[in-house]
N, C-alpha and C positions, 0 to 999 in steps of 0.2 A: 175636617175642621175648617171651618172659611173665620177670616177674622169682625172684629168687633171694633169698628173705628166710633170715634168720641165726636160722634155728629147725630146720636140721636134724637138729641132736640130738633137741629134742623131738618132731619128726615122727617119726622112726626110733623113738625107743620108743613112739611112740603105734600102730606098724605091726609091734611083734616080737607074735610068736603070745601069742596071751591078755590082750593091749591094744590089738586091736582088732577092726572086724566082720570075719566070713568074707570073705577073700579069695581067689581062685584066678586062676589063670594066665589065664584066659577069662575075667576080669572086668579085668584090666589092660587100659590103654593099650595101643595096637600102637606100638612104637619104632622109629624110623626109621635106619641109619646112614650119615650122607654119610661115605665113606671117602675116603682118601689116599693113606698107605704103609700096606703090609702089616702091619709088626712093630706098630705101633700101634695100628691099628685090629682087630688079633688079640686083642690087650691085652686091649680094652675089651668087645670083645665077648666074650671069656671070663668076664670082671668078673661082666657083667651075666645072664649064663648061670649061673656059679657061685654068686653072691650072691644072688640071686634063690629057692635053694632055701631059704635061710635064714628067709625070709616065706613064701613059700609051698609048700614043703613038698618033699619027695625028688623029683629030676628036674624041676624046674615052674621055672618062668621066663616073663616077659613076651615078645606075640610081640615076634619082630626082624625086620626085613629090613635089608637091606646092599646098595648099591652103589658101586661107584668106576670110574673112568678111570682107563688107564695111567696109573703117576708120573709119567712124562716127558711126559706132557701138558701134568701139572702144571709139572713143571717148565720145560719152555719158558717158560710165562710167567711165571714165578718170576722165572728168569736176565733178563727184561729188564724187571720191576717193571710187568709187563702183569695188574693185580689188577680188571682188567674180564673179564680174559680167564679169570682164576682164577674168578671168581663164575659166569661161564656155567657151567664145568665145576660146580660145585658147585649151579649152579639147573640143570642138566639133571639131575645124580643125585638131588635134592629132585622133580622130575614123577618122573621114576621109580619112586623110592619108595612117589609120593604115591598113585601107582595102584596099588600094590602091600596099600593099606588103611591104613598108617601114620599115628598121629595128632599125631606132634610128631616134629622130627629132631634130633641131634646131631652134631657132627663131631669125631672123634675125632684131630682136628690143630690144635696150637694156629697154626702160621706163617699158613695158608690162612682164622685167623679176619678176618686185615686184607679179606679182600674180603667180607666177610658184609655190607655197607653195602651194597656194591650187588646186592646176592641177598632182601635182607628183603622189601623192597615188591612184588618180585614172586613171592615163593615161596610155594605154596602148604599151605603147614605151618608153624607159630611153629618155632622153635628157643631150645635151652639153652645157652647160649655158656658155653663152657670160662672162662673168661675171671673172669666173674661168680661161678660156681663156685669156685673155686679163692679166688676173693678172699671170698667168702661165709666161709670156710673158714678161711682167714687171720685173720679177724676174728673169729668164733667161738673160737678158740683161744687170742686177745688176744695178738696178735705186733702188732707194732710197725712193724719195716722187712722187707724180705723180698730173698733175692739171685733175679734171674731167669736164667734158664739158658734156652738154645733155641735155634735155627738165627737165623742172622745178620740174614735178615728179621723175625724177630720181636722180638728183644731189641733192635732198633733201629726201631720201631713205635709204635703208640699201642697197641695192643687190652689189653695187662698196669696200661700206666698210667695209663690211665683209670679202670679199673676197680678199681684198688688205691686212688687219690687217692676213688674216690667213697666209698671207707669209711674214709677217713681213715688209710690205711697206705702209708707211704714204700719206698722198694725201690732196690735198688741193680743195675748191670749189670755185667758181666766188660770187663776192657779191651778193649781192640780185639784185640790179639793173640790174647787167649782165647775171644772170639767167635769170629777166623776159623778156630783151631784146632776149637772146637766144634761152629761149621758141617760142617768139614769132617770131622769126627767121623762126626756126625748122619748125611750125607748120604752119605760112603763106605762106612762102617761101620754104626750100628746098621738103617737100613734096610735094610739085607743082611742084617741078622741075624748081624753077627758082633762081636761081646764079646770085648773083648783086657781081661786085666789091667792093660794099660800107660792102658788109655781108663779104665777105673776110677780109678787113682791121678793121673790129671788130673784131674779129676773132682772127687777129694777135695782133691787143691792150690787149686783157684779157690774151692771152697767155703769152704776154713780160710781163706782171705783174706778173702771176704765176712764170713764170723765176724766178722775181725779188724777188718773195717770197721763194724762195729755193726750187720750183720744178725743176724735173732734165729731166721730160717728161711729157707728157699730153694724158691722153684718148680720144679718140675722141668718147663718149659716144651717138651718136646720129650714127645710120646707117645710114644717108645723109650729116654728117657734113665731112668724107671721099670726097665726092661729092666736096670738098668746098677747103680742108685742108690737105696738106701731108706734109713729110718731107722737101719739096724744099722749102716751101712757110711758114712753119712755124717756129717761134723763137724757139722751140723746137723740141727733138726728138717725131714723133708720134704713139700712139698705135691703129692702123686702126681696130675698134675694128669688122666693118665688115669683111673685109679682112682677119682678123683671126682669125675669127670663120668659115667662106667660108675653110679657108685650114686648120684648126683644122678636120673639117669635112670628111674632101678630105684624112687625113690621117687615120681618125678611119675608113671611108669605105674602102680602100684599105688594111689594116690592120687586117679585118675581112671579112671572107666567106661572100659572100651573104645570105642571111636568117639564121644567125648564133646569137646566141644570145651574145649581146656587155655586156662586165663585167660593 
């Protein structure tokens, strides 16, 4: 794990063309991505394909590799809170990658970050946790409390509140009810890739209550709930928590030598 300091505005304009040295795609970082579900981890990796032109110029982007395990791998161990069994899957896509030249990974799922504990000490690549990101981000912005949103393993976890208490920002979760709606959401729906109307205007109901409970922005803890939820469309301000890991990434590769080892 390397950390996430609350300077990414000024890194990012110290890295737009003409504020800083020559950069190119063959001087980035190789990016790793431990994947999950599809719609997610589609996201991100388009993110960091697309964004990437923006520093470094028409068609150029940091390398990427990618692999994952069927979902339902995943999931078995999900359904019975087997997060040793989560971490294999997750440290077997990390050797993979790792042979593939990759110099740092991410995972573009926040539920699966609860077994990153026991994946660190044996993986052989640091990783960016969503997690930190997303609350880096949080704090930069000067939000206060935050609503979290996400599959029902996670919004009933440590990996958001930790990481929000370490910068000092409070957060609030959906009832019970609206969890298991939202799991069920998550896990029928947007990882199949299908977007109803009716899953948007829940969506925006649990948000305007967080509103109304004193949050001042909302995680969107699920990498498909982006898919669903932005700024235009929601009662609050959003923290896409794919999208900023996707360009957390985009700037620690460009910010480091390729094959260089990341602090």
């Amino acid at each position: 794990m390397f950390d996430i300091k609350s300077n990414g505005n000024q890194r990012d304009k110290q890295l737009q063309p003409g504020n800083r040295e020559s950069v190119t795609s063959a001087t980035c970082a190789h990016v790793g991505i431990v994947a999950c579900s599809a719609e997610g981890a589609a996201l991100c990796y388009r993110t960091l394909c697309k964004e990437g032109t923006r520093i470094l110029g028409p068609h150029a982007h940091p390398e990427i590799s990618m692999h994952t395990h069927p979902l339902d791998e995943y999931v078995k161990f999900l359904s019975r809170g087997d997060w040793q069994g989560v971490g294999h899957l997750m440290l077997d896509s990390a050797n993979k990658i790792a042979k593939s030249g990759a110099d740092f990974l991410i995972c573009p799922d926040n539920t699966i970050h609860q077994a990153l504990p026991y994946v660190e000490s044996k993986s052989p690549l640091p990783w960016l946790h969503i997690a930190e990101v997303v609350a880096a981000r949080a704090e930069e912005c000067g939000f206060g409390c935050v609503g979290l949103l996400g599959t029902r393993w996670l919004v009933e976890s440590e990996v958001y509140p930790r990481k929000l208490a370490d910068r000092g920002l409070a957060h609030r979760l959906p009832a019970k009810v609206e969890r298991n709606e939202i799991d069920r959401i998550i896990m029928n729906e947007l990882v199949n890739g299908v977007f109803r109307p009716e899953v948007v205007a829940y969506h925006r109901r649990v948000i305007a209550r967080m509103r109304d409970e004193g949050c001042d922005a909302v995680v969107l803890g699920c990498t498909e709930i982006p898919l669903i939820m932005n700024d235009g469309n929601s009662p609050l301000p959003t923290l896409d928590s794919t999208r900023l890991l996707a360009r957390a990434a985009l700037m620690h590769s460009v910010a480091n030598r390729a094959g260089d080892a990341i602090p």
